[in-house]
C-alpha positions in Angstrom: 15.0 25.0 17.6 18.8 24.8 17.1 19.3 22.7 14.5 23.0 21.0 15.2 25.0 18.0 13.8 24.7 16.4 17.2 21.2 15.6 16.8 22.4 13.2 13.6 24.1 11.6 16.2 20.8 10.8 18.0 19.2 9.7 14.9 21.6 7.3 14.0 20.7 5.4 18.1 17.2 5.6 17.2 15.8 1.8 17.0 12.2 3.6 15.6 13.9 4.8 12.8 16.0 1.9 12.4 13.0 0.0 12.4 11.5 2.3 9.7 14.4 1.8 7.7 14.3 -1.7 7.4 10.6 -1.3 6.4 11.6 1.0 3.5 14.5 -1.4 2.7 13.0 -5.1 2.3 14.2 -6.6 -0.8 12.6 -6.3 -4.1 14.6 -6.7 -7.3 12.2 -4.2 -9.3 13.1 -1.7 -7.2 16.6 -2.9 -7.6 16.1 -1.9 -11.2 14.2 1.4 -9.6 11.2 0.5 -11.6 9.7 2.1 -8.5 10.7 5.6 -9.6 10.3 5.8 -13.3 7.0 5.8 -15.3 8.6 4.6 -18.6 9.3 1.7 -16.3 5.8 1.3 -15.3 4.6 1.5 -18.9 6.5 -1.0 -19.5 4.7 -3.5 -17.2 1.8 -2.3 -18.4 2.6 -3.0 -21.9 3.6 -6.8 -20.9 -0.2 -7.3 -19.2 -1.7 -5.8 -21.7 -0.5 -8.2 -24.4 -2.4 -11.2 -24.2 0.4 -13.2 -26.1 3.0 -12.2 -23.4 4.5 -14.8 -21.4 2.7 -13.7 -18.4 -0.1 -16.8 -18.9 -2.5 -14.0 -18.3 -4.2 -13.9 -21.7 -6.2 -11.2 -22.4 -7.2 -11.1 -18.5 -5.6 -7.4 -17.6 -7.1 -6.0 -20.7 -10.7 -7.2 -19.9 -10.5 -6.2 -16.8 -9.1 -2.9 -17.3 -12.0 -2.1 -19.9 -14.0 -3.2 -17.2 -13.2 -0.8 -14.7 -13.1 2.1 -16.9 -17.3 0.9 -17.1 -17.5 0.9 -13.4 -15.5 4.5 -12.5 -18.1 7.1 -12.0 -16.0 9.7 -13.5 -17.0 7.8 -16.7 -20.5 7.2 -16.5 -21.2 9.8 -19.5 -18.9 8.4 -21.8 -19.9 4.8 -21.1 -23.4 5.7 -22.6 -23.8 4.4 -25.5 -20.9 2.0 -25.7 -21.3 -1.4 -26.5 -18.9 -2.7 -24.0 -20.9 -6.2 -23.2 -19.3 -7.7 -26.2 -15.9 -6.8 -24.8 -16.4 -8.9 -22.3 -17.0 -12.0 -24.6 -14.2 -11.3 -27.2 -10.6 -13.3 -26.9 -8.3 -10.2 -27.5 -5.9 -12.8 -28.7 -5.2 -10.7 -31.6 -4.2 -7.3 -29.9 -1.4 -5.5 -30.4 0.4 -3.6 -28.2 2.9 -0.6 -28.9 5.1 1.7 -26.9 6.2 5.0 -27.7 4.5 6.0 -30.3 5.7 9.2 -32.1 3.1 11.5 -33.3 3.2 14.1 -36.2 4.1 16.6 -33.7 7.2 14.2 -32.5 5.8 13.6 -29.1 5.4 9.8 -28.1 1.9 8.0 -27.0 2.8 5.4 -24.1 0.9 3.0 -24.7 -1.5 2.0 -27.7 -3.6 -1.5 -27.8 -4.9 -2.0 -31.2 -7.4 -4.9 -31.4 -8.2 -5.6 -35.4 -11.0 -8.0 -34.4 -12.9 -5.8 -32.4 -12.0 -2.6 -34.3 -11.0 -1.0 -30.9 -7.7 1.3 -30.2 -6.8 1.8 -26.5 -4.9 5.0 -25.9 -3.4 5.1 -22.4 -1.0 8.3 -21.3 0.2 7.1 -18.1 1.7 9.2 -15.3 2.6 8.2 -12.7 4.3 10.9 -11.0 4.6 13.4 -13.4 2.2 15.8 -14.5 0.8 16.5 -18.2 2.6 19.0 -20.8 0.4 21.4 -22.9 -1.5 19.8 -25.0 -0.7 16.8 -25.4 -3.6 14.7 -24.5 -5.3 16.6 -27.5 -2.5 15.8 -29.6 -2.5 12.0 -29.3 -6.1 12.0 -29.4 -6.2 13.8 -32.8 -3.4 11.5 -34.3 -4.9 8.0 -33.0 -8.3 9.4 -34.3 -6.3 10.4 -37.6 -4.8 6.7 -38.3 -7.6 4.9 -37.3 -11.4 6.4 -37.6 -11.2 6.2 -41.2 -10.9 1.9 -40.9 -13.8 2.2 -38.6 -11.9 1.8 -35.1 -13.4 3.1 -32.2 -10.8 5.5 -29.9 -10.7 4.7 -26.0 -8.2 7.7 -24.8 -7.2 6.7 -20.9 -5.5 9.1 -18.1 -3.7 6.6 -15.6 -2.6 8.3 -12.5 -1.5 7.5 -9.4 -4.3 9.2 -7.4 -7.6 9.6 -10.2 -6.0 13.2 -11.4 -8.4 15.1 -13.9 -7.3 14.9 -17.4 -7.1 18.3 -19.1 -8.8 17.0 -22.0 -12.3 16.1 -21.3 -12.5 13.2 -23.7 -10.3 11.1 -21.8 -11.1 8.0 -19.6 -10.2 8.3 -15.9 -8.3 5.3 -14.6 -5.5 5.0 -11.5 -3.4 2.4 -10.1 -5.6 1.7 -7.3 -7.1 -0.6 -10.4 -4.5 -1.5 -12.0 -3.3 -3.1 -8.3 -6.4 -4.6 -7.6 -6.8 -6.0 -11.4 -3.3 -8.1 -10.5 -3.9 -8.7 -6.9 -7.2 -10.2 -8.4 -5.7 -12.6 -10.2 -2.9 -13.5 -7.8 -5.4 -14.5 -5.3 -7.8 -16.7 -7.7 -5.2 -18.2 -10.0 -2.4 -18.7 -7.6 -2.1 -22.8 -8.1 -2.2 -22.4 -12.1 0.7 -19.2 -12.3 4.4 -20.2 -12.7 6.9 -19.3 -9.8 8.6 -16.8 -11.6 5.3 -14.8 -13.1 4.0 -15.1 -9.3 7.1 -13.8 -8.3 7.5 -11.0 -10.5 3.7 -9.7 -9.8 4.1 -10.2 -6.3 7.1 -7.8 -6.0 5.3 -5.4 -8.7 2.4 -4.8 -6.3 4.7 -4.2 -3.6 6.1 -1.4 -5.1 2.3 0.0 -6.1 1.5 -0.6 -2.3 3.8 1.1 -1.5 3.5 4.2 -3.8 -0.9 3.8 -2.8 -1.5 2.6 0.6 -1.3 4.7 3.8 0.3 2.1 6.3 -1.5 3.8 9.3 1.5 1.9 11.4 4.2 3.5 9.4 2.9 6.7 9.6 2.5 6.7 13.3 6.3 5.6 13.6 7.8 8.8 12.0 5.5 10.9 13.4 7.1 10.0 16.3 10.4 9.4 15.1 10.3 13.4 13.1 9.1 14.7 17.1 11.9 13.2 18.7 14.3 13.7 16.0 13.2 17.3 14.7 16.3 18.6 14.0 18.3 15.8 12.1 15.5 15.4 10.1 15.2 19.1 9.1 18.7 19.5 8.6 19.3 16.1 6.8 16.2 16.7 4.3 16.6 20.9 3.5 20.1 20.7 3.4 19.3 18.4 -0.3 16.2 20.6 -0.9 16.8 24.1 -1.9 13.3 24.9 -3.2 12.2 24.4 0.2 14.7 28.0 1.3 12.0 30.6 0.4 9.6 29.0 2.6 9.2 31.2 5.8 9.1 28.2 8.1 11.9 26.5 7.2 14.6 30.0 7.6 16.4 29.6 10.7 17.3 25.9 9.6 18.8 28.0 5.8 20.1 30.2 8.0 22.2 28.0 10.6 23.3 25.9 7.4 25.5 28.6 6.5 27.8 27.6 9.0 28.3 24.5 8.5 31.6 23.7 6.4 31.5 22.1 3.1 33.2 19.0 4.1 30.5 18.5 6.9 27.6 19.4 3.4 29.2 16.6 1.8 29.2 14.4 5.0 25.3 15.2 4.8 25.2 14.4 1.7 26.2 11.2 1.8 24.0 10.5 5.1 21.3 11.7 2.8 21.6 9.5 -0.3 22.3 6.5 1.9 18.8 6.6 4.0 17.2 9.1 1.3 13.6 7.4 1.5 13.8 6.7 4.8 14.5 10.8 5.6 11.8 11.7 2.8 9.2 9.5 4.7 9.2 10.8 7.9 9.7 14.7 6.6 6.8 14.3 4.8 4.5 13.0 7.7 5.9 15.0 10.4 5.9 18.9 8.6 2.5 17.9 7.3 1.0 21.4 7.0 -2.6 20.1 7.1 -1.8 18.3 10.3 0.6 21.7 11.7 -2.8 23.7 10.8 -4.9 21.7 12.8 -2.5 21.0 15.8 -2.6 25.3 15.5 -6.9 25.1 15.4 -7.2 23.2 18.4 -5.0 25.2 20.5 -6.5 28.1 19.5 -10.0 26.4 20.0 -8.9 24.9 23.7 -10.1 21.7 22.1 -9.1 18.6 24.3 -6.4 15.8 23.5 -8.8 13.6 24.5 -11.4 14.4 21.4 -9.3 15.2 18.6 -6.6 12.9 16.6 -4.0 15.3 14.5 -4.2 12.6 11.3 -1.8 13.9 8.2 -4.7 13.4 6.0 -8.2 13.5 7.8 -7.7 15.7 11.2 -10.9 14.8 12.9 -12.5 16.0 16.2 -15.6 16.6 17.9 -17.2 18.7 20.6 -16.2 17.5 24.0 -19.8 17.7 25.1 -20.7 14.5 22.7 -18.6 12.2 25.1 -21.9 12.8 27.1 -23.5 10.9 24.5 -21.1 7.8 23.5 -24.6 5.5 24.0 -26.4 7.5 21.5 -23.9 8.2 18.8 -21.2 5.0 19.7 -17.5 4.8 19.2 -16.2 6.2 15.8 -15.6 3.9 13.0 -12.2 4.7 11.8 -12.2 8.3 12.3 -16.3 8.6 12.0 -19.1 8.1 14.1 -22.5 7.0 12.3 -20.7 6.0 9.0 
């Protein structure tokens, strides 16, 4: 493929990625602030839910519920043995207190830590949400919460919040994502819509935008630059690797590396700028359409003489089956979503 500035052109008339665009580009004030793209950011939200005397009119609603779903995750059906979490359920939390930042003896900083005097309970959360975990660490703040606070009797809930239920390092930490910590608030939007102030509505409204957004595969959207990135290959490429070198080493990706050295550094800069204006926009449809899973399969199917009609190149589950079961579609149905028989 020739990868030349003309395509941009081309781009810049297409009304599918115009229309992606404007998906990517509704208004929301948080991300504004780019709370979207910074987990001190995220913490702290978290911190204002977690406080039941915030201003929020939540009470202690987002802590109960979050101690809840730490119960319910499999991942944490050992540690929930022996745990005396029904009286949780019936305590106010009014008296919690919650801290951010907290610097250790080793002069690394907890995120978040809930202390609840009345319940002698300490909640230890490390979120991250996009970034991954440094060595040791989670040991660390384990061993100075339990230092502080086992000799007054407190019991230690260490949490890992992720964005997708990543494995802590540390064994004796709680598994929690943001799937929960969007369905906690979405929860509570829908049942106690009439008794929330505009501006607390508002505010958690946007905020669950932005998880949605960061969570939940929109099927549509995905479609849309998948066509957009087949149509558009080569502005795409040129647009995204020209701002990613760490891409260059990768094998695919050298004849686009290798036509960029022509291009002249006011026309980098004029990239650049293309770039940074319709940054998530580019990122997006990049990411679906060089999908290497759905490339792999694309390449299996060929290779197998597999039918169009019984396979569907998905980014993230590539399904087919055997073109011999359409002789069957009274026996085994039409798939469910991408599977037949549950």
């Amino acid at each position: 493929m020739t990868y030349s500035l003309d395509s941009i052109a081309q781009l810049d008339h297409s009304k599918d990625f115009a229309r992606l665009h404007q998906k990517f580009h509704q208004f929301n004030p948080l991300k504004v602030l780019r709370v979207d793209q910074f987990e001190i950011r995220h913490s702290n939200v978290l911190a204002w839910l977690l406080d039941p005397n915030e201003n929020h009119q939540l009470g202690s609603f987002f802590i109960k519920k979050l101690l809840s779903r730490l119960i319910m995750r499999p991942e944490n059906e050992e540690k929930a043995e022996g745990w005396n979490f029904l009286s949780y359920f019936y305590a106010s939390f009014s008296d919690a207190e919650v801290y951010r930042e907290v610097k250790t003896e080793t002069n690394r900083y907890i995120d978040l830590l809930i202390i609840v005097p009345s319940q002698k309970l300490v909640l230890l959360i490390e979120n991250k949400f996009h970034a991954g975990e440094s060595l040791g660490q989670l040991e660390d703040y384990l061993s100075y919460a339990r230092k502080c606070f086992e000799k007054d009797g407190y019991t230690i809930l260490p949490v890992f919040l992720t964005l997708a239920s990543d494995a802590p390092s540390f064994q004796d930490y709680w598994v929690l994502d943001y799937y929960d910590v969007l369905e906690i608030i979405q929860s509570h939007i829908e049942f106690n819509r009439e008794a929330m102030s505009d501006n607390v509505y508002d505010f958690l409204v946007y905020y669950t935008a932005i998880l949605q957004e960061q969570l939940v595969q929109d099927e549509e959207a995905n479609e849309l630059a998948l066509e957009v990135y087949q149509a558009n290959q080569a502005a795409i490429d040129l647009l995204f690797l020209s701002q990613h070198e760490e891409y260059r080493k990768q094998p695919r990706y050298r004849k686009v590396f290798e036509q960029m050295t022509e291009i002249t550094d006011e026309q980098k800069h004029a990239l650049r700028k293309i770039y940074e204006k319709k940054k998530q926009t580019i990122d997006f449809i990049f990411k679906i359409g060089s999908n290497v899973l759905r490339e792999a399969f694309l390449s299996f199917v060929q290779l197998e003489n597999i039918p169009e009609e019984v396979y569907r190149a998905h980014i993230r589950v590539p399904n087919f089956i055997l073109p011999e079961w359409q002789d069957f579609a009274e026996t085994i149905g039409e798939p469910e979503g991408e599977y037949w028989l549950g």
